[in-house]
C-alpha positions, 0 to 999 in steps of 0.5 A, a space after each residue: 217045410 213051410 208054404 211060400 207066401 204069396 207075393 205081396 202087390 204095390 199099394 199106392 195111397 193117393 192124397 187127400 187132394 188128389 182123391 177130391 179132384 178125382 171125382 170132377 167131371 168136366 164139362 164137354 164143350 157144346 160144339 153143336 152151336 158152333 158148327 150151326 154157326 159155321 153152316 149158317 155162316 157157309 150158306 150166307 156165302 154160298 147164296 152170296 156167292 150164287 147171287 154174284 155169279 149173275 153179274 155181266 161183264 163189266 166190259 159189256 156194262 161200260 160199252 161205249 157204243 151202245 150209249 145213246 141219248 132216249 128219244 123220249 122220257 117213255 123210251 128212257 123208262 122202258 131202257 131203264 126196266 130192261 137194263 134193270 133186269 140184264 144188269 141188276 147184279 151189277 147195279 146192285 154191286 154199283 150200288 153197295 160200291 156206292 155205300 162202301 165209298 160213303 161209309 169210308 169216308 165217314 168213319 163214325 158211321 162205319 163204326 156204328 154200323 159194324 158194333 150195330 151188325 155184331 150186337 145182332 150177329 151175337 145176340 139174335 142171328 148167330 146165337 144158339 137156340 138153346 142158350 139160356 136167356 140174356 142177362 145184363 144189369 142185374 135182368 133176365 130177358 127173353 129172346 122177344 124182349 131181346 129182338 125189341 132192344 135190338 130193333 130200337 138201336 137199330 132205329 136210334 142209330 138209323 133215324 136219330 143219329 147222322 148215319 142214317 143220312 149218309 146211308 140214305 144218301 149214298 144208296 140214292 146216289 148209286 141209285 141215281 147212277 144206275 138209273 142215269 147208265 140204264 137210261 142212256 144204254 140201248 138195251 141188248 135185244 134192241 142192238 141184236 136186232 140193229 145189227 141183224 137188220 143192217 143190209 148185209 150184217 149176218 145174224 139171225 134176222 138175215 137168216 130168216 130172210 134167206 130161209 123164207 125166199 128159199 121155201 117161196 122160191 121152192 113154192 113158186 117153182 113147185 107151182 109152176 111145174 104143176 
């Protein structure tokens, strides 16, 4: 009796083309460049964030009571540094409020402004460390040469063109405004002091004073039974 054949298994042929492709390795996407875009753009916001937690209440900015004309240009300077110190979170709000409203109203110099901001976000500050240098026309340049260029149309855009007036013009106004506020408002430490040296106004003032008769009434009376 003869043996029985062993079985025979499926063979498939694959195609010419198939068998090309087959050995095409794709390239894996570098997501490394993208995350560090990503933290860089988190840590703007977080900072940004930190930064606008100073800001004091609005109420408290446009309180009616505490404004007051200066007695002097010296009073008026020493009320604009310390306001300028308590309030300089929301004057620098005030002041970038002021530009927002100037760029606006010129949108030219608004359009400037955001393809000048994009240039530099893609070509310098958000592009990855190891990208391979910028080519364009037929050229290759460096990340120094880059810089360079970035900076001259920064420049011509600034100080040649009509944005840089408007810019200028609108910090000087937001400026102008907050300087004008902290001059004309009574610093904080002066009216905590006001209202605590007031006749009968409760505060940290008349508590000292009620702290300091009673030790003298305890002395004299110490005095006098010794």
């Amino acid at each position: 009796m003869a043996a029985a054949s062993p079985p025979l298994l499926p063979v498939s042929v694959l195609p010419a083309a198939t068998a090309a492709t087959a050995t095409i390795v794709l390239p894996v996407p570098d997501t490394s460049s993208a995350a560090d875009q990503r933290a860089y753009l988190a840590r703007l916001l977080d900072s940004a964030k930190r930064s606008l937690s100073g800001a004091r209440p609005w109420a408290e900015l446009l309180h009616r009571a505490a404004l007051s004309r200066p007695d002097s240009l010296a009073d008026a300077t020493a009320r604009v540094r310390r306001n300028l110190a308590y309030f300089r979170v929301n004057y620098a709000l005030l002041v970038a409020l002021s530009l927002a409203a100037s760029l606006l109203a010129h949108p030219f110099a608004l359009a400037a402004l955001l393809a000048l901001l994009a240039a530099w976000c893609a070509l310098y500050l958000l592009r990855p460390a190891d990208a391979p240098p910028l080519a364009a026309f037929g050229k290759t340049f460096s990340e120094r040469e880059t810089l360079g260029g970035l900076l001259a149309a920064s420049a011509f855009v600034v100080f040649v063109t009509s944005v840089g007036s408007i810019v200028f013009s609108a910090l000087a106004a937001g400026a102008a405004l907050a300087c004008a506020h902290g001059a004309f408002r009574v610093p904080e430490e002066q009216l905590f002091l006001d209202d605590d040296l007031q006749p009968g106004a409760g505060g940290r003032a008349g508590s000292s004073v009620d702290l300091l008769s009673f030790f003298t009434n305890a002395a004299g009376g110490g005095g006098g039974r010794g």
